[in-house]
N, C-alpha and C positions, 0 to 999 in steps of 0.2 A: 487207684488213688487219683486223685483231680488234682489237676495240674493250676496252677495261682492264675492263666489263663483264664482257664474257663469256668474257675469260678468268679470270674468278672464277668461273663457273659450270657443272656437268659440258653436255659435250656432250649433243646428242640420243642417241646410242649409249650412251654412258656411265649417262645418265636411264634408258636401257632395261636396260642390263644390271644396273644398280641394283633396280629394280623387279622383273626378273626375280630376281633373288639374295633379294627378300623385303621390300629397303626400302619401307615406306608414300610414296607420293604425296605425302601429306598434308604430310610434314616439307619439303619444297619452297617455298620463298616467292617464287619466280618460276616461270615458264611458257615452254617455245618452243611458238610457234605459225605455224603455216602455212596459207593458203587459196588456193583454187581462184581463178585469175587466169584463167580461160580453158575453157572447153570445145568438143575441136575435132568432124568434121564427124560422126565417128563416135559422139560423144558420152561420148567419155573425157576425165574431170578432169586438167589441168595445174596443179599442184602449184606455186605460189610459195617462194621460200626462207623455210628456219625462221628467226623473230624474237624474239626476245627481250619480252618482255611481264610488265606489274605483274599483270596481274588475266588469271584465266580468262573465254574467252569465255564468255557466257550459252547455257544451252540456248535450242532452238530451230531456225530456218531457218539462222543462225550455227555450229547445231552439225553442219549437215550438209555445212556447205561449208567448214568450218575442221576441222584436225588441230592437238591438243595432246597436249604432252607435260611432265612435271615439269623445270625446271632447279633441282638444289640446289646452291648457295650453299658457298663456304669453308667455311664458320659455319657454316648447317645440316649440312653434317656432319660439323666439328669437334664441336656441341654433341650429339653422337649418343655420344660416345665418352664411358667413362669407366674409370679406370684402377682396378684391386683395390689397393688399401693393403695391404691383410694379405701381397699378394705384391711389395708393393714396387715396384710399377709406376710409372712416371713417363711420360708427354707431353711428346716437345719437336718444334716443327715451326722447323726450321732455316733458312736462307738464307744460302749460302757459294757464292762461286766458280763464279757463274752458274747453279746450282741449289737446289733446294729439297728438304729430305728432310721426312718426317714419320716417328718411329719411337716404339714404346712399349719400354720398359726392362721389366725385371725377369725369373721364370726362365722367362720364354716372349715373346720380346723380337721384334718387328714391326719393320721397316725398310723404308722404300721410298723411293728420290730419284728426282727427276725436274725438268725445264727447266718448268716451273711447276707451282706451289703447290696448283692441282687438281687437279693429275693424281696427285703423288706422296698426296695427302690422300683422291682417288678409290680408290687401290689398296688404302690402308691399310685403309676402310670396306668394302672387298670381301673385303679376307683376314679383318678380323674378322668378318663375317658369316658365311664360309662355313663359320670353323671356331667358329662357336657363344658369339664370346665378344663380340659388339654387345648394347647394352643398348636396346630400344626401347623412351626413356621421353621423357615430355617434360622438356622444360627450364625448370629454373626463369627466371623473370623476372631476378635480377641475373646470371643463366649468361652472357659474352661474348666470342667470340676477336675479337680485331682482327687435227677435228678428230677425235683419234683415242684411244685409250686410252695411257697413258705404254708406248712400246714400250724404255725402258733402267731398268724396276727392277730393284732388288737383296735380294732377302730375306734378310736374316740367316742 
């Protein structure tokens, strides 16, 4: 069972395809991490399930027996997004009738729903990425919103 954690949080796949797409690591404020539970007679690593984690492991002996990867957050990449005024853009991230959509308005309008809130808010950060229109900036201090990839979007 998934814990109301981390289904606020992109999956490990999702972190990768993220990362692969261009997003920084860095905007991440959680971590999955995994370690080595076992090494059997051949001398191949067994790999524990990925955990949820406040802080990165320290380099080190740590860092050779542990795997991480970035978890971003609702938030972190809500706070990625920003909409053009001049084109009249609007953000709204919905909750109706057992799903969630996230969509940008205006004349180049973003839609994606999905049975939770990270996944439909993952896609939407991946179509803005790929077509060139994510802002990677940091966020101001009063800036705040309050597994598998969403396989039932819907693009506009």
């Amino acid at each position: 069972m998934e814990s109301r954690v981390s289904s606020q949080v992109t999956t490990v796949s999702q972190s990768e395809q993220l990362l692969a797409a261009g997003i920084p690591a860095d905007r991440a404020s959680l971590f999955w991490v995994r370690k080595v539970v076992e090494v059997d007679v051949n001398g191949d690593e067994l790999w524990g399930a990925w955990e949820l984690s406040l802080t990165q492991p320290s380099e080190g002996l740590a860092a050779r027996t542990t795997e991480t990867r970035p978890a971003f957050t609702v938030v972190d990449l809500l706070e990625m997004i920003e909409c053009n005024a001049n084109s009249h853009e609007v953000m709204y991230v919905i909750h109706e009738m057992g799903s969630f959509s996230a969509e940008i308005t205006g004349s180049n309008p973003v839609y994606f729903a999905c049975t939770h809130l990270i996944d439909a808010v993952f896609q939407l950060i991946l179509q803005l990425q790929t077509t060139g229109r994510l802002v990677h900036r940091i966020p101001s201090a009063g800036m705040l919103f309050d597994s598998v990839a969403c396989s039932d979007w819907r693009p506009v």
